[in-house]
C-alpha positions as CSV (number, residue, x, y, z in Angstrom):
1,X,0.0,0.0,0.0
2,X,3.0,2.6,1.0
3,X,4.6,1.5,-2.4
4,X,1.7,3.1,-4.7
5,X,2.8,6.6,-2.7
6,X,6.3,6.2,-3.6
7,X,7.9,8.7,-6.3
8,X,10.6,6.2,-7.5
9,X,12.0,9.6,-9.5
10,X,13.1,10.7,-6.2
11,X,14.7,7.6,-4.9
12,X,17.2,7.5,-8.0
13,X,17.6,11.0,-7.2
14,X,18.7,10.3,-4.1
15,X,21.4,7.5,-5.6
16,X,22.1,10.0,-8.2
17,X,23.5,12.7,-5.6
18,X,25.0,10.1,-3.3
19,X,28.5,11.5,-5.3
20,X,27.9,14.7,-2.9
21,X,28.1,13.3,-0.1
22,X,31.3,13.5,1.9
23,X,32.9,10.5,3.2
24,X,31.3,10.2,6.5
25,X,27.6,10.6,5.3
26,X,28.4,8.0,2.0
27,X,29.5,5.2,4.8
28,X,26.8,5.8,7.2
29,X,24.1,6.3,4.5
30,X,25.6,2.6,2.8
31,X,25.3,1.0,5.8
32,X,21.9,2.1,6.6
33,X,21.1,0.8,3.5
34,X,22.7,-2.5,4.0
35,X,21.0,-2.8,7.6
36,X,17.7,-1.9,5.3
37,X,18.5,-4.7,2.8
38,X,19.4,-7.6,5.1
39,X,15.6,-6.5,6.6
40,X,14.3,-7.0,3.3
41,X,15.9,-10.5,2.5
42,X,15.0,-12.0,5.6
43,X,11.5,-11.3,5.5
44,X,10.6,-14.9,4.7
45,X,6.8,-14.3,3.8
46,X,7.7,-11.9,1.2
47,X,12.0,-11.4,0.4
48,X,12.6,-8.3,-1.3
49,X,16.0,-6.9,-3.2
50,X,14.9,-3.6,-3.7
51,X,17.6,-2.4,-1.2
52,X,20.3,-4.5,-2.8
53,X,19.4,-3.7,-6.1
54,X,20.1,0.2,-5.0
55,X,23.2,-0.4,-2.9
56,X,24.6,-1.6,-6.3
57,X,23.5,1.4,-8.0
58,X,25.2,3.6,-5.3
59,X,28.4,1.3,-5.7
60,X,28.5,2.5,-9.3
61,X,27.7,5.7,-8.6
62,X,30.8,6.6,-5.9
63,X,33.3,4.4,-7.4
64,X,35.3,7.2,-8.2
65,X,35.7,7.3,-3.9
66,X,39.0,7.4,-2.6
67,X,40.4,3.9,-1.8
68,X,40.1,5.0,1.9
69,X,36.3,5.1,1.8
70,X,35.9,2.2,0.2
71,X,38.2,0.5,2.8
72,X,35.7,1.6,5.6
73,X,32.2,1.1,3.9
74,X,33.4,-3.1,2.7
């Protein structure tokens, strides 16, 4: 029911800008989204990838990241 409200636009804007963040916000905001995406899997009734799916796209998105970062958010 919340996912007929949803402006999907918005989320990809939100991967989309994910560049701008600065290296503490990118690792905090990747492992929110991991913690979001283990939630997802584990629902056994109904297992979503709708979180992992993203946290792909906002791998692809920051790759130009300093090895540093990287180190920190794997």
């Amino acid at each position: 029911m919340i996912v007929q409200h949803i402006d999907f636009t918005k989320i990809d804007l939100i991967i989309q800008k994910s560049v701008d963040l600065d290296a503490e916000a990118i690792i905090d905001f990747i492992t929110n989204l991991c913690q979001v995406s283990r939630e997802e899997l584990n629902d056994i009734e109904n297992p979503r990838k709708f979180s992992l799916q993203r946290i792909v796209e906002v791998a692809d998105f920051n790759m130009g990241r300093i090895r540093f970062v990287w180190q920190k958010i794997w």
